[in-house]
C-alpha positions in Angstrom: -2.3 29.9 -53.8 -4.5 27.3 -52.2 -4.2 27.2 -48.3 -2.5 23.5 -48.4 0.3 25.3 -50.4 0.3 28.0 -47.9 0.5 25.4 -45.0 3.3 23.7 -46.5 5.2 26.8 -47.2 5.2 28.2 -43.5 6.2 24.8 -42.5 9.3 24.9 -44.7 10.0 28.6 -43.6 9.8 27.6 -39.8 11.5 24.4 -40.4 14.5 26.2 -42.3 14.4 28.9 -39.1 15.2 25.9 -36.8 17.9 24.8 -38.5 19.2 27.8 -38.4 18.7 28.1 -34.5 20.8 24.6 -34.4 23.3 26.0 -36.7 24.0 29.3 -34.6 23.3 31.5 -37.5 21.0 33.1 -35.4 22.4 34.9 -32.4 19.1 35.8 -30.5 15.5 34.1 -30.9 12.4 37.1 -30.3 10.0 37.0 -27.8 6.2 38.2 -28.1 5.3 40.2 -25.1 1.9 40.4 -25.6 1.8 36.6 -25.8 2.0 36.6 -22.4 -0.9 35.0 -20.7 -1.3 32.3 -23.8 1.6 30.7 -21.9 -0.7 28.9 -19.1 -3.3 27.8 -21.9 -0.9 26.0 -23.7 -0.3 21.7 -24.4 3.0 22.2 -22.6 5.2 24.4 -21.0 8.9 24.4 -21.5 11.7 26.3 -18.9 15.3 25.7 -19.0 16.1 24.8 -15.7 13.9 22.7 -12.5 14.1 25.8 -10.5 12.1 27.5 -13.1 10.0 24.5 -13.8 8.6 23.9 -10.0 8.1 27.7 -9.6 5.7 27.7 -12.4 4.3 24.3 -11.4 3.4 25.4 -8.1 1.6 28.7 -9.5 -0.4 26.7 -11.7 -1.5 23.9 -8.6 -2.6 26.9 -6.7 -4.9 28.3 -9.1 -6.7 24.9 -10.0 -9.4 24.2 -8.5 -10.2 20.8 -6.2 -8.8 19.2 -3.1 -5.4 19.0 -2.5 -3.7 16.0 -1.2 -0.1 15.8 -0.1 1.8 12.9 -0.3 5.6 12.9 1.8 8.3 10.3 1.2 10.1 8.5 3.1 13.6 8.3 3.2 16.7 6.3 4.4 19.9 6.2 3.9 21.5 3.0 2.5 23.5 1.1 4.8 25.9 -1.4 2.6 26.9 2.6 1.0 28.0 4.1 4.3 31.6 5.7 3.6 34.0 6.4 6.7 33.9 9.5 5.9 30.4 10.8 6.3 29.2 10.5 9.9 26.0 8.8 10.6 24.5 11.4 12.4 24.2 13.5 9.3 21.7 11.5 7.7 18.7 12.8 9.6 15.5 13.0 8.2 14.9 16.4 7.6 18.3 16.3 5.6 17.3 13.6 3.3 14.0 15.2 2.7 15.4 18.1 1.3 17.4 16.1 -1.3 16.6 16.9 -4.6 18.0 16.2 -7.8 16.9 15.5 -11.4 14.6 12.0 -12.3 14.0 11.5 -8.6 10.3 12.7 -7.4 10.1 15.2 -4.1 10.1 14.5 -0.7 6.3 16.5 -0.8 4.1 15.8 -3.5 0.8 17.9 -3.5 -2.0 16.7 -6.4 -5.0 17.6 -7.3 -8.0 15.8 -9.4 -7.3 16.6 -12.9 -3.9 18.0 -12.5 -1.4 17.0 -15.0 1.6 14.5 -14.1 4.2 12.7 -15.9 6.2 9.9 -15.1 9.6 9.9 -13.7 10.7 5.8 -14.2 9.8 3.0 -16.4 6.6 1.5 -14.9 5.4 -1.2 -17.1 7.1 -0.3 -20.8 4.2 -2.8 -22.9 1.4 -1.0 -21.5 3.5 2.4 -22.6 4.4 3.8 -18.7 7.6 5.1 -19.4 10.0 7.9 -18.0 8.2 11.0 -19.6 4.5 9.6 -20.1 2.3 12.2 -19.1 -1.3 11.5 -17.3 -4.0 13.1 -15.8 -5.3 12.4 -12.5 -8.6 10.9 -11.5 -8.2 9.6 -8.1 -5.9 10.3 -4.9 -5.8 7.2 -2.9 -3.7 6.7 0.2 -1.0 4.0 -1.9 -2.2 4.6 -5.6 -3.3 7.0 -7.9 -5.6 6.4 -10.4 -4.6 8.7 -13.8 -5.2 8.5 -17.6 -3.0 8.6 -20.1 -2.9 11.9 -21.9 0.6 11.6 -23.8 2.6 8.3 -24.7 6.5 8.3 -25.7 6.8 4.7 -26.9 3.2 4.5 -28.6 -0.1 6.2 -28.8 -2.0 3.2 -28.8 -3.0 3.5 -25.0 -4.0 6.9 -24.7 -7.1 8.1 -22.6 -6.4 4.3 -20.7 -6.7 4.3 -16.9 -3.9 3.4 -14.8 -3.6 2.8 -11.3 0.2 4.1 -9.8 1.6 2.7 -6.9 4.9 3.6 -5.1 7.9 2.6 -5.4 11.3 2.2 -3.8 14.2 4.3 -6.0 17.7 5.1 -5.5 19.1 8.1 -7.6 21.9 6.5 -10.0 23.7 10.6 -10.1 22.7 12.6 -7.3 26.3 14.2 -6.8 26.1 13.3 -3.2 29.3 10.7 -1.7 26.5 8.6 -0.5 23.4 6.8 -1.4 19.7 7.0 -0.3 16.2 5.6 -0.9 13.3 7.6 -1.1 9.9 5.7 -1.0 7.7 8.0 -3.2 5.4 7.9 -6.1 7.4 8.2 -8.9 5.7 11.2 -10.6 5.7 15.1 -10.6 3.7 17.6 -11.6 3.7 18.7 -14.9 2.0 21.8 -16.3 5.9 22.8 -17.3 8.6 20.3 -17.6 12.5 20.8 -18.4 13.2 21.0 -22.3 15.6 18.2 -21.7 12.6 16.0 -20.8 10.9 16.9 -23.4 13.1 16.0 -26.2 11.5 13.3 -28.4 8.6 14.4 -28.1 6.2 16.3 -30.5 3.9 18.7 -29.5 1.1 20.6 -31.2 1.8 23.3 -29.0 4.5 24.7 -26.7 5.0 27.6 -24.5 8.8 28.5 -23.8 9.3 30.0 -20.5 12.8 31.9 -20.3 13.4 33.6 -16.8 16.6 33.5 -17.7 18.8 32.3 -21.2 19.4 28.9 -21.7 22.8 28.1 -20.5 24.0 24.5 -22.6 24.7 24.0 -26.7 21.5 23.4 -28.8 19.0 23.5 -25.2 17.1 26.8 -27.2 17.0 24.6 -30.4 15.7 21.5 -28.4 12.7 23.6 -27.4 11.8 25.3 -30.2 11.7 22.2 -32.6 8.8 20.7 -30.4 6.5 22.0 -32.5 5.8 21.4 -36.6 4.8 25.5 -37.1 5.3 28.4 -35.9 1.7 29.0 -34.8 2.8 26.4 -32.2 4.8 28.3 -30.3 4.3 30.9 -28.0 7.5 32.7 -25.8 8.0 34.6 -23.0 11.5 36.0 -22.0 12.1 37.2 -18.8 14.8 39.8 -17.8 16.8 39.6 -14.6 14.1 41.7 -12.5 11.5 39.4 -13.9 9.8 42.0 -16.5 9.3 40.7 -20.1 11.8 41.5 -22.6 12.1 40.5 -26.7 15.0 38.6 -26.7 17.3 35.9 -25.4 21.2 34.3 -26.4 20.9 31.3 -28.8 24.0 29.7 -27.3 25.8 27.5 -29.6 29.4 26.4 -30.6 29.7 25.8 -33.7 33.2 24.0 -32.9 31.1 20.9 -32.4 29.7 21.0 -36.6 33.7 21.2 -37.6 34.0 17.4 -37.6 30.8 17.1 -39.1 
């Protein structure tokens, strides 16, 4: 058997395995423990939940080397959204600062040259900035940063191209609170890991699945793992409740969603 057959064979086999994953025929997906430190060499991380995703992301931006810069936000409240019922004097600083909520950057951004970032709002879609483009940075200015392109979502025709960020004025559309706020920040984050629902429709040569805990929504597990084309691709490392590695983690899906199917 030549090794193109062989290729196209474990492709089949994983690609069968991950419909099975989606299907729920397969109650628990294995782990590797020894895989463990492959995790921070990887293309991209993956973890469930943001929690997870800026604990790791801070590890990592301490361990790089270079200059730090931090970058804070600044936020206000907006004024034609006031409601009767939340007093004025609750939107202080400090409280808006600790906002956070999903597809709206920190109040405290800290970058470094050559640390990995990814988009958070449509920039310019021709030239390819969209919500999940991921770049590199190459220079920390006081209002821009200069980056290259590492990973496009809309086309691959602009990779390695240098691009200058500015910042930008956003409102959160969702951010569950009975009021809304602006928050004056780059609109970017840090991305050695990312959330597997911002990663999906994207395809990755490699991916390392960080579990400190089982994924906890229909088809999230499934989402991950078909990132990759092989198995060889993908590295994982589960995580018990005291934080030591374990082999196994809950596949959760209902299969009451396939019956109209």
């Amino acid at each position: 058997m030549s090794s193109s057959d062989q290729d196209e064979g474990e492709m089949k086999r994983f690609a069968n395995w991950i419909l099975d994953v989606r299907n729920g025929n397969i109650g628990s997906v294995v782990g590797d423990e020894s895989e463990i430190t492959y995790i921070f060499r990887v293309g991209a991380i993956l973890a469930p939940t943001l929690k997870s995703v800026e604990k790791v992301n801070d590890f990592v931006l301490t361990i790089f080397l270079g200059m730090e810069k931090k970058y804070l936000s600044f936020d206000t409240a907006c004024q034609a959204d006031e409601n009767e019922d939340v007093q004025q004097e609750w939107f202080t600083p400090e409280f808006l600062n600790d906002i956070k909520c999903s597809g709206l950057p920190n109040h405290k951004l800290t970058l470094k040259p050559g640390v990995a970032i990814m988009l958070l709002r449509n920039i310019d879609q021709t030239s390819g900035l969209c919500n999940g483009t991921r770049l590199i940075v190459n220079e920390l200015g006081n209002n821009v940063i200069g980056a290259t392109v590492r990973a496009g979502i809309v086309t691959g025709r602009n990779i390695r191209d240098k691009v200058y960020i500015p910042r930008m004025n956003l409102i959160p559309s969702d951010s569950g609170l009975p009021f809304k706020f602006q928050r004056r920040q780059f609109s970017l984050t840090v991305c050695f890991v990312m959330t597997i629902n911002k990663s999906q429709g994207q395809s990755l040569s490699h991916v390392g699945l960080y579990l400190s805990k089982s994924v906890f929504t229909h088809g999230q597990l499934y989402v991950a793992l078909s990132r990759v084309k092989s198995r060889s691709g993908l590295r994982v490392l589960i995580l018990d409740e005291d934080g030591n590695p374990k082999s196994s983690t809950i596949n959760v899906v209902f299969k009451e969603v396939f019956n109209n199917i």
